[in-house]
N, C-alpha and C positions, 0 to 999 in steps of 0.2 A: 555704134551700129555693129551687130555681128557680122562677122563672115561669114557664119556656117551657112551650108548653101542644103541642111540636110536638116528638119524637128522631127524630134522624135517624141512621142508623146506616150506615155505611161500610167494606167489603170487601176491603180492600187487594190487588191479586193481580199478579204476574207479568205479565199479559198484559192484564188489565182492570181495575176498580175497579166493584165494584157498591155499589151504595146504594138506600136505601129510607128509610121511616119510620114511624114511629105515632103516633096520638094520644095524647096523654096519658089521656085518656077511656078508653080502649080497651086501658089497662096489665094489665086483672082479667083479662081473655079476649080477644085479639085475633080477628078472625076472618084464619084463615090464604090465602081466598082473595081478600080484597081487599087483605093484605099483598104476595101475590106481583103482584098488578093494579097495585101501585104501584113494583116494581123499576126501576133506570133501572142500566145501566153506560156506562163510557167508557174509551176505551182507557188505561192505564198507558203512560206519554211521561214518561222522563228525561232525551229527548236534548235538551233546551235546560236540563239541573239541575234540583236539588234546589228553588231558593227556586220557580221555575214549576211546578216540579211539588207543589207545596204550595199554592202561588198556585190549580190547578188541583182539587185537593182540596177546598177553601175554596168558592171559584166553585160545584164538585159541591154539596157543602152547602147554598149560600145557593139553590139551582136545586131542591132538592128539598125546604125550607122552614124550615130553622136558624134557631130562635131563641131559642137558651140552652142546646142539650143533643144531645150531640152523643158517639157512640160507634164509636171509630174500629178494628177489625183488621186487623191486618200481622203478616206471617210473620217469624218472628224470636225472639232473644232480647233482653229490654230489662233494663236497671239499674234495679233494684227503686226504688230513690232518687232520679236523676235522670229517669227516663222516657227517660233515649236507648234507640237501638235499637243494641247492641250486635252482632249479628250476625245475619245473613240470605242464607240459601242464594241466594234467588230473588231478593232486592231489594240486592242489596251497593251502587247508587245511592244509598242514601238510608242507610244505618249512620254512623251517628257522629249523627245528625239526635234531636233530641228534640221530636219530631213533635208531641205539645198544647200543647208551646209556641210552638212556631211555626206551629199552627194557633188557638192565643188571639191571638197577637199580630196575626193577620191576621181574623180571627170577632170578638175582642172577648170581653171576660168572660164565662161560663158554664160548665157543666159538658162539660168536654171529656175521654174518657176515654179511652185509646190502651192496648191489649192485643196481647198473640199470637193471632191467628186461632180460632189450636184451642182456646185459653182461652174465646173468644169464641163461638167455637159450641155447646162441652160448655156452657156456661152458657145455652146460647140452649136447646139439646138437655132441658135439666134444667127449664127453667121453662115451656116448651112444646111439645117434640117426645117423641121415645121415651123421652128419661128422665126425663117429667113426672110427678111425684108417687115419686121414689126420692130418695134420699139420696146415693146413690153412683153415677159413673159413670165413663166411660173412651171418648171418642171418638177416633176416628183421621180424619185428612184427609187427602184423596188430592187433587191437581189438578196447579200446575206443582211442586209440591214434595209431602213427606210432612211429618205435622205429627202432633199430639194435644195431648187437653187431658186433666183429670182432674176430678173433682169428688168430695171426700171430703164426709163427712158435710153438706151443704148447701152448699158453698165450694169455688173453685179452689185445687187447690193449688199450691204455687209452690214449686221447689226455690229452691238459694240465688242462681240468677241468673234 
């Protein structure tokens, strides 16, 4: 079980990187307006690479108050096994990158979780927006790309990549 008593959650996009965080205290009912009072982004910059631009991830994280628990979405498809990110419309910089690992190695031990976006939002959708209190859902994402996520019976599903 972590200790971190602070998640900080991370947006991966095209064009920006948002982030935010919660309390641990505040996991039962967040209140959704001092959530959005706490947003911060920064622009998405791959033109000096991959390890800066994870170095800058890292940096986002420790700036918005990481300390053990950390939830990261990127557009893409990842390898169920290794956590790389196997492909990505909008991010092809960073593919081949197994991103919680080279965001442990620079954070340090704790709970670091790297998903699909849309995963990440049907999830977010299901425990506190419109599809709060259903079983099943189906979000779509629109931004610099198209995305979805699913949520069968209380869980994302995941086809076989």
């Amino acid at each position: 079980m972590s200790t971190a008593t602070r998640i900080v959650g991370l947006d991966v996009g095209g064009t920006q990187v948002k982030g935010g965080y919660l309390e641990r205290s505040e996991l039962d009912r967040p209140d959704p307006d001092l959530l959005r009072g706490r947003l911060r982004a920064i622009d998405t910059d791959l033109s000096q690479g991959i390890g800066a631009f994870v170095d800058q991830l890292a940096a986002f994280a420790r700036a918005l108050g990481y300390d053990g628990a950390l939830g990261v979405g990127v557009p893409g498809v990842f390898h169920s096994g290794s956590g790389e990110l196997q492909r990505s419309a909008n991010m092809k910089g960073i593919q081949g990158v197994r991103l919680a690992a080279e965001l442990r190695a620079r954070l340090g031990e704790g709970r670091i979780v790297v998903d699909n976006d849309a995963n990440a939002a049907a999830f977010g959708e299901q425990w506190l927006g419109a599809g709060a209190n259903t079983r099943d859902l189906i979000l779509i994402t629109l931004g610099t790309g198209v995305g979805g996520g699913v949520v069968l019976d209380g869980e994302i599903f995941r086809g076989p990549t």
